[in-house]
TIKOLMI-747089 format. One record per residue: chain; x, y, z of N, C-alpha, C in turn; residue number from 1; residue in three letters. Coordinates in nm, 2 decimals. Each point is the difference from the previous one (the first is absolute). Layout:
BEGIN
cadena n_x n_y n_z ca_x ca_y ca_z c_x c_y c_z num residuo
A X Y Z X Y Z X Y Z NUM ALA;
...
# end
This chain:
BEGIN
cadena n_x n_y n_z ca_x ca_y ca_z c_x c_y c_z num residuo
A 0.08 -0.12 0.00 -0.08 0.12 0.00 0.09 0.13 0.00 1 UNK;
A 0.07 -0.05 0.09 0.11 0.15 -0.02 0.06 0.05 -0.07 2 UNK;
A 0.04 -0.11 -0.15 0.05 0.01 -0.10 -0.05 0.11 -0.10 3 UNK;
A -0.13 0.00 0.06 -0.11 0.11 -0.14 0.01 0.15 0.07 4 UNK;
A 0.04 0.04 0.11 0.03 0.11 0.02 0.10 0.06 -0.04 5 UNK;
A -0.07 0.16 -0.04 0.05 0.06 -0.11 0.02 0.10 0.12 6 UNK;
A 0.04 0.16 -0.08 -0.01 0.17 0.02 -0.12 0.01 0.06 7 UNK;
A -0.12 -0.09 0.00 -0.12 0.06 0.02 -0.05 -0.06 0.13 8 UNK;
A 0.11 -0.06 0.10 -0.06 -0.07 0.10 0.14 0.03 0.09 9 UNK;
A -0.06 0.04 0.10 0.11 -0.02 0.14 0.06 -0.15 0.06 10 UNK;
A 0.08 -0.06 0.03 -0.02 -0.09 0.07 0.14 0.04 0.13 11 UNK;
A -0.05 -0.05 0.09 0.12 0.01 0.12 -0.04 -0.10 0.12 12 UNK;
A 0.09 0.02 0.06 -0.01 -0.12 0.14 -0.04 0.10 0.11 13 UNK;
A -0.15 -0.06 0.07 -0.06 0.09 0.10 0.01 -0.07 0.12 14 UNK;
A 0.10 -0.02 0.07 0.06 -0.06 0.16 -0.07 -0.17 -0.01 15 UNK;
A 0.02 -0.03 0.13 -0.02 -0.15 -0.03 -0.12 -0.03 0.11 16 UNK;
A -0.06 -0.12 -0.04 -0.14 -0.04 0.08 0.03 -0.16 0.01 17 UNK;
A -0.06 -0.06 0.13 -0.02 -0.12 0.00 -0.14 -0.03 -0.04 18 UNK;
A 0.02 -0.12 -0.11 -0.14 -0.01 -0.07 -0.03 -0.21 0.01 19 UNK;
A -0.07 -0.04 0.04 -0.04 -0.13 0.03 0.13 -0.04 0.08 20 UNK;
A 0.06 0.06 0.11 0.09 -0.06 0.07 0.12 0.03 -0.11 21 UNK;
A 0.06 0.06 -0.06 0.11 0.03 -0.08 0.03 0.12 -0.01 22 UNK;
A 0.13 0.01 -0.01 0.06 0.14 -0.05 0.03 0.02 -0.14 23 UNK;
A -0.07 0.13 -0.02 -0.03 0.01 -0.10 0.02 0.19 -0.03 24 UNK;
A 0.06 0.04 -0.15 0.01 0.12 -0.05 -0.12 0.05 -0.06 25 UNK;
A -0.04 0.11 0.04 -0.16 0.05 -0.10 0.08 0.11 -0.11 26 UNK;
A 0.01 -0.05 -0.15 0.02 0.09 -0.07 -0.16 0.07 -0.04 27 UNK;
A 0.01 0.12 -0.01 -0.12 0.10 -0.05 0.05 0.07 -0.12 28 UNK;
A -0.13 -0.04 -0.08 0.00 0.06 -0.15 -0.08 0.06 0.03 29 UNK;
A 0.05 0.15 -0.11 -0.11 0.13 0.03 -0.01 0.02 -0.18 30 UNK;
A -0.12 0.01 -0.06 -0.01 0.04 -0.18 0.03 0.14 0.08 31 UNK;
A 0.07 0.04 -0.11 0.04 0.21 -0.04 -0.10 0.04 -0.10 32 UNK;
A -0.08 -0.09 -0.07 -0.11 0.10 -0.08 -0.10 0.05 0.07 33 UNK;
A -0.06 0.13 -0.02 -0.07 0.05 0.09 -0.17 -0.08 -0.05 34 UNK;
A 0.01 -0.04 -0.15 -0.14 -0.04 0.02 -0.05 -0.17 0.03 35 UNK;
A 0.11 -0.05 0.13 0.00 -0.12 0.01 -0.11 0.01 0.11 36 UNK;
A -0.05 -0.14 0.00 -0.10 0.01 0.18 0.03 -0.10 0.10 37 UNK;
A 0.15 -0.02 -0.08 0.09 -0.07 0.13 0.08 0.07 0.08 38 UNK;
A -0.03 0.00 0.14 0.09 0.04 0.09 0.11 -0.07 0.02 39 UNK;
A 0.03 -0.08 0.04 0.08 -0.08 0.04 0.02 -0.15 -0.05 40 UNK;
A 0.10 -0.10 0.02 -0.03 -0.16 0.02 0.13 0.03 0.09 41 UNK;
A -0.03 -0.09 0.12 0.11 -0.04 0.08 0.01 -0.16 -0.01 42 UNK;
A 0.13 -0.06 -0.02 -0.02 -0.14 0.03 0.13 -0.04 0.02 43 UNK;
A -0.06 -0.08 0.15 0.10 -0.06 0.10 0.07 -0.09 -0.08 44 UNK;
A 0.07 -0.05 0.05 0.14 -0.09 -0.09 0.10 -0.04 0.11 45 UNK;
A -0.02 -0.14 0.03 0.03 -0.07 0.06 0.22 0.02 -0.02 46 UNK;
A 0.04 0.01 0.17 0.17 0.08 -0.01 0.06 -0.10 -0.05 47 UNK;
A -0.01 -0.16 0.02 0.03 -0.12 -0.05 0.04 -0.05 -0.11 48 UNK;
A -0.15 0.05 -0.04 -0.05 -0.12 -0.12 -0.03 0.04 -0.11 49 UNK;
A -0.06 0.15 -0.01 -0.01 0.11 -0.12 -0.15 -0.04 -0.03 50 UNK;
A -0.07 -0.10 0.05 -0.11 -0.02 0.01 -0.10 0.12 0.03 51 UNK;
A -0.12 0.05 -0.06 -0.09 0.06 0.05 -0.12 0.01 0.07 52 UNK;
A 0.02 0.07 0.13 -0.10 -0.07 0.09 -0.16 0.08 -0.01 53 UNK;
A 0.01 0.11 0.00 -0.12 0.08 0.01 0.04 0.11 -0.14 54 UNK;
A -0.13 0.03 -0.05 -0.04 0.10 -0.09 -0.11 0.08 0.05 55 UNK;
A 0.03 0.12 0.03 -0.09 0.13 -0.03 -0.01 0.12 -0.06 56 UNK;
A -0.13 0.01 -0.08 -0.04 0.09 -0.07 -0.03 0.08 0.04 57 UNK;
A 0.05 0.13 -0.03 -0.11 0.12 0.11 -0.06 0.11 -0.10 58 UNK;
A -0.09 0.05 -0.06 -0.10 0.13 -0.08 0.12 0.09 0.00 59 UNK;
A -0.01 0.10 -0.12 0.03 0.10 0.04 -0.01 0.10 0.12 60 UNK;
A -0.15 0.01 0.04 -0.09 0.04 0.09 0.01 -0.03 0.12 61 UNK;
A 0.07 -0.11 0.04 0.02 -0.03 0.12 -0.09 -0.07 0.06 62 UNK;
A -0.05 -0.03 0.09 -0.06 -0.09 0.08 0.05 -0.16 -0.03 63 UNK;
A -0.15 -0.07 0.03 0.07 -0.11 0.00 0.03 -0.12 -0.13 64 UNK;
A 0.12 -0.04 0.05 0.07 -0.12 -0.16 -0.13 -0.06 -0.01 65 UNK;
A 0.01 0.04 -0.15 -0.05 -0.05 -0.11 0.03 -0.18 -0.02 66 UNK;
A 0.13 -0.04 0.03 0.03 -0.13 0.01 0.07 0.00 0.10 67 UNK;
A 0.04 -0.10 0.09 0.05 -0.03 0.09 -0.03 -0.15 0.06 68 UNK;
A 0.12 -0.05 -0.09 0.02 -0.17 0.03 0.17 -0.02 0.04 69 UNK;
A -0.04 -0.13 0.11 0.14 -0.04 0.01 0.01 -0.12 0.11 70 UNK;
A 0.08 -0.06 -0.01 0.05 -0.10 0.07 -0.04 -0.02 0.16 71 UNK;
A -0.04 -0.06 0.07 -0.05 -0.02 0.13 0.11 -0.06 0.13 72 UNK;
A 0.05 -0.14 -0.06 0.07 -0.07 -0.01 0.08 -0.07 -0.14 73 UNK;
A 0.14 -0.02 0.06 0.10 -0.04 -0.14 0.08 -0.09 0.11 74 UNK;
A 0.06 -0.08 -0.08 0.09 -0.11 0.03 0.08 -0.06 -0.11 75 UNK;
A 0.07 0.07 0.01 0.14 -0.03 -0.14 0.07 -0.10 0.05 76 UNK;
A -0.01 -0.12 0.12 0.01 -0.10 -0.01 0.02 -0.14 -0.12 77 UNK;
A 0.10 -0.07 0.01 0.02 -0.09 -0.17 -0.15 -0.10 0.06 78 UNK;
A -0.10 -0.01 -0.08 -0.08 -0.14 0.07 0.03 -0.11 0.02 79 UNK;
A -0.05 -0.10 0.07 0.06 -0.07 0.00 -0.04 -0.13 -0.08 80 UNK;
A 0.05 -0.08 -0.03 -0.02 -0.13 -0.13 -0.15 -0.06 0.00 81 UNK;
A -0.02 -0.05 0.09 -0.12 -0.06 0.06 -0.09 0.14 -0.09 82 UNK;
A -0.05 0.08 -0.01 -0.09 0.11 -0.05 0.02 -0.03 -0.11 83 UNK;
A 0.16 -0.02 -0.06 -0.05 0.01 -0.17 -0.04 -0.12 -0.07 84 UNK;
A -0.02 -0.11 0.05 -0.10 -0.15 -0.04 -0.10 0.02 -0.05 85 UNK;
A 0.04 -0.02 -0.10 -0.14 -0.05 -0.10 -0.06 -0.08 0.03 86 UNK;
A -0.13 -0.05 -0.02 -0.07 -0.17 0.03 -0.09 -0.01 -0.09 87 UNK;
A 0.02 -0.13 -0.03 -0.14 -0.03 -0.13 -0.12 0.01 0.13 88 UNK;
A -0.17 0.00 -0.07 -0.09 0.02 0.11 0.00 -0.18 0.03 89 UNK;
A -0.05 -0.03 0.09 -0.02 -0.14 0.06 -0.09 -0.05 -0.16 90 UNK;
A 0.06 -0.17 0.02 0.01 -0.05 -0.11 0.04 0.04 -0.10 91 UNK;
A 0.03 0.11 -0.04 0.08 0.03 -0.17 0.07 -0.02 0.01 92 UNK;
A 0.11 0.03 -0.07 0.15 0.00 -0.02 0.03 0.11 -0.08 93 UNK;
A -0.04 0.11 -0.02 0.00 0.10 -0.08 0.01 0.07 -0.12 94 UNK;
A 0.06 0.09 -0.11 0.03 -0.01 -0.13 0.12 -0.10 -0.01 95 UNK;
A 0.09 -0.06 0.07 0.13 -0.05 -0.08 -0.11 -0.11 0.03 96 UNK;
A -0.01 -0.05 0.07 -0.09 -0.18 -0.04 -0.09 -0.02 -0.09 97 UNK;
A -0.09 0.13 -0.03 -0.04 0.00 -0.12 0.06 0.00 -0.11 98 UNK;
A 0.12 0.08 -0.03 0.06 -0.01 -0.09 0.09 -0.05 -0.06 99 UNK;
A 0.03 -0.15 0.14 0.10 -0.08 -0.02 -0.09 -0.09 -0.11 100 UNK;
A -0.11 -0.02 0.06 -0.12 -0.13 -0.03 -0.04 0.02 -0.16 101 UNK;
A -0.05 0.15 -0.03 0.02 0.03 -0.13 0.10 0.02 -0.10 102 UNK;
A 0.13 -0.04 0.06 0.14 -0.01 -0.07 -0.01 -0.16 -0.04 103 UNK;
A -0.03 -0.08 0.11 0.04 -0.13 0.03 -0.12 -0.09 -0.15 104 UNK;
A -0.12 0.12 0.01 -0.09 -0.11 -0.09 0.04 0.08 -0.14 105 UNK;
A 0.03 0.13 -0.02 0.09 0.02 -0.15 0.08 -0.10 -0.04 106 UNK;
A 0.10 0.00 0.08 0.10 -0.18 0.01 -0.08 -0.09 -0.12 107 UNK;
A -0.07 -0.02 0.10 -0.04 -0.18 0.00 -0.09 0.05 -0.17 108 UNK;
A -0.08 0.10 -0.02 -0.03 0.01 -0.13 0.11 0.04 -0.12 109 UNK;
A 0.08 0.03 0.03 0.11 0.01 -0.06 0.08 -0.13 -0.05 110 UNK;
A -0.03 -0.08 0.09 0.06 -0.16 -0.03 -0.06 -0.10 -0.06 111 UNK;
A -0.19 0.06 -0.03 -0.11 -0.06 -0.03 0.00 0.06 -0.18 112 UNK;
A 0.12 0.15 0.00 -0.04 0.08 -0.18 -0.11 0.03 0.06 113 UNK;
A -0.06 0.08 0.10 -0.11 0.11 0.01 0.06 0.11 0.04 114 UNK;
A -0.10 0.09 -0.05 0.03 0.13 0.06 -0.09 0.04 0.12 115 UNK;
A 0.04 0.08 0.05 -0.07 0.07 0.12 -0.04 0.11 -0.03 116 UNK;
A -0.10 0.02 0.09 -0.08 0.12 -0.02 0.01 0.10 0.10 117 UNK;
A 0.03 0.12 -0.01 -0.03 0.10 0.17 -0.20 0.00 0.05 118 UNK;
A -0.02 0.07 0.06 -0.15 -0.04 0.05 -0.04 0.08 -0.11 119 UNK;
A 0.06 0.14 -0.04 -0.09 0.03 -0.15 -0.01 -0.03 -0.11 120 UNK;
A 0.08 -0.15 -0.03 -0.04 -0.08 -0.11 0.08 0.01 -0.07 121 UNK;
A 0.15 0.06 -0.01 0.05 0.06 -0.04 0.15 -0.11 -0.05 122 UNK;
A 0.00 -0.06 -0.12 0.11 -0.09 -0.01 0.12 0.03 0.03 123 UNK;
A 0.09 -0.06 0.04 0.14 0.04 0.05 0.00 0.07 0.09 124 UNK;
A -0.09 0.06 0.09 -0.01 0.07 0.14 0.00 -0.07 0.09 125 UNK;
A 0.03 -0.11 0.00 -0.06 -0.06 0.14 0.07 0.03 0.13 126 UNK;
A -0.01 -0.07 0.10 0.07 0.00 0.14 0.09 0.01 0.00 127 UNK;
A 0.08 0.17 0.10 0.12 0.00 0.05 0.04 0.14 -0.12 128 UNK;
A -0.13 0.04 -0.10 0.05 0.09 -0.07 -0.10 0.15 0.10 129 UNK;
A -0.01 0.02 0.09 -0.11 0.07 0.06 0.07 0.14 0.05 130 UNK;
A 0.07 0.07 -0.13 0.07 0.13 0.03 -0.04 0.07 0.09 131 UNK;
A 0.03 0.00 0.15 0.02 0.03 0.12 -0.13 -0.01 0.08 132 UNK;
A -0.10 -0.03 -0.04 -0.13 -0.04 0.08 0.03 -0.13 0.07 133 UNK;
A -0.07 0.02 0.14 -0.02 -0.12 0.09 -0.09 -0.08 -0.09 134 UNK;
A 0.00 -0.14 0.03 -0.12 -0.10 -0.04 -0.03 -0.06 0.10 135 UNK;
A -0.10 0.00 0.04 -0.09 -0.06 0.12 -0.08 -0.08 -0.05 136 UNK;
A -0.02 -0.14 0.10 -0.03 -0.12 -0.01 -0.14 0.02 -0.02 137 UNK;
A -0.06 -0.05 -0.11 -0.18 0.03 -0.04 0.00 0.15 -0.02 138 UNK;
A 0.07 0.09 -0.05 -0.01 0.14 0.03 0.05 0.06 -0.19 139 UNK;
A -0.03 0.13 0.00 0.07 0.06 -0.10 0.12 0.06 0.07 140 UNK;
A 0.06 0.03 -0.16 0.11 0.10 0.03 0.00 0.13 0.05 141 UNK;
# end
């Protein structure tokens, strides 16, 4: 974002805030055109991580931001392994067992001089050609 400021926008570092338990820098952008009806954007930025925690928008006019979102809690923590497990649902075995099974019966018609078909009927498409869609067991793509 900060790349697109030009002559026509202020930006500077306005002291530092703790924001969801973090320390963090508030840079504030001010537009210089007078016929803008932005007052302000301040947003927090994590001292660490360069991450951004909070954005606010304020009217030219003052009162209250127009937008004002931001982080509550953060945990830049690595997760741990256990969380990133995939599982097929109970009983399936998910797209690779489907699409081992539809590999496995290409095979076997392959060894019979047939061809295979993908589910849209489509000769020479068959199983294991499924450019990056999941296949799910009784399911579409």
């Amino acid at each position: 974002m900060l790349k697109a400021v030009d002559a026509t926008t202020s930006v500077t570092v306005d002291g530092t805030a703790k924001v969801a338990g973090q320390n963090a820098y508030q840079l504030l952008i001010e537009p210089k055109q007078p016929e803008s009806t932005v007052g302000s954007v301040r947003i927090a930025v994590d001292a660490d991580s360069g991450v951004p925690l909070k954005f606010t928008l304020t009217p030219k006019g003052g009162g209250k931001a127009a937008v004002d979102v931001g982080f509550t809690e953060v945990d830049f923590a690595k997760p741990d392994a256990k969380h990133l497990r995939i599982q097929a649902a109970e009983g399936r075995e998910g797209h690779r067992g489907e699409a081992r099974r539809r590999t496995e019966r290409l095979r076997r018609y392959a060894a019979q001089g047939r061809q295979g078909r993908s589910r849209q009927g489509r000769p020479g498409q068959g199983p294991g050609r499924c450019r990056g869609a999941a296949v799910r067991p009784g399911g579409h793509r």
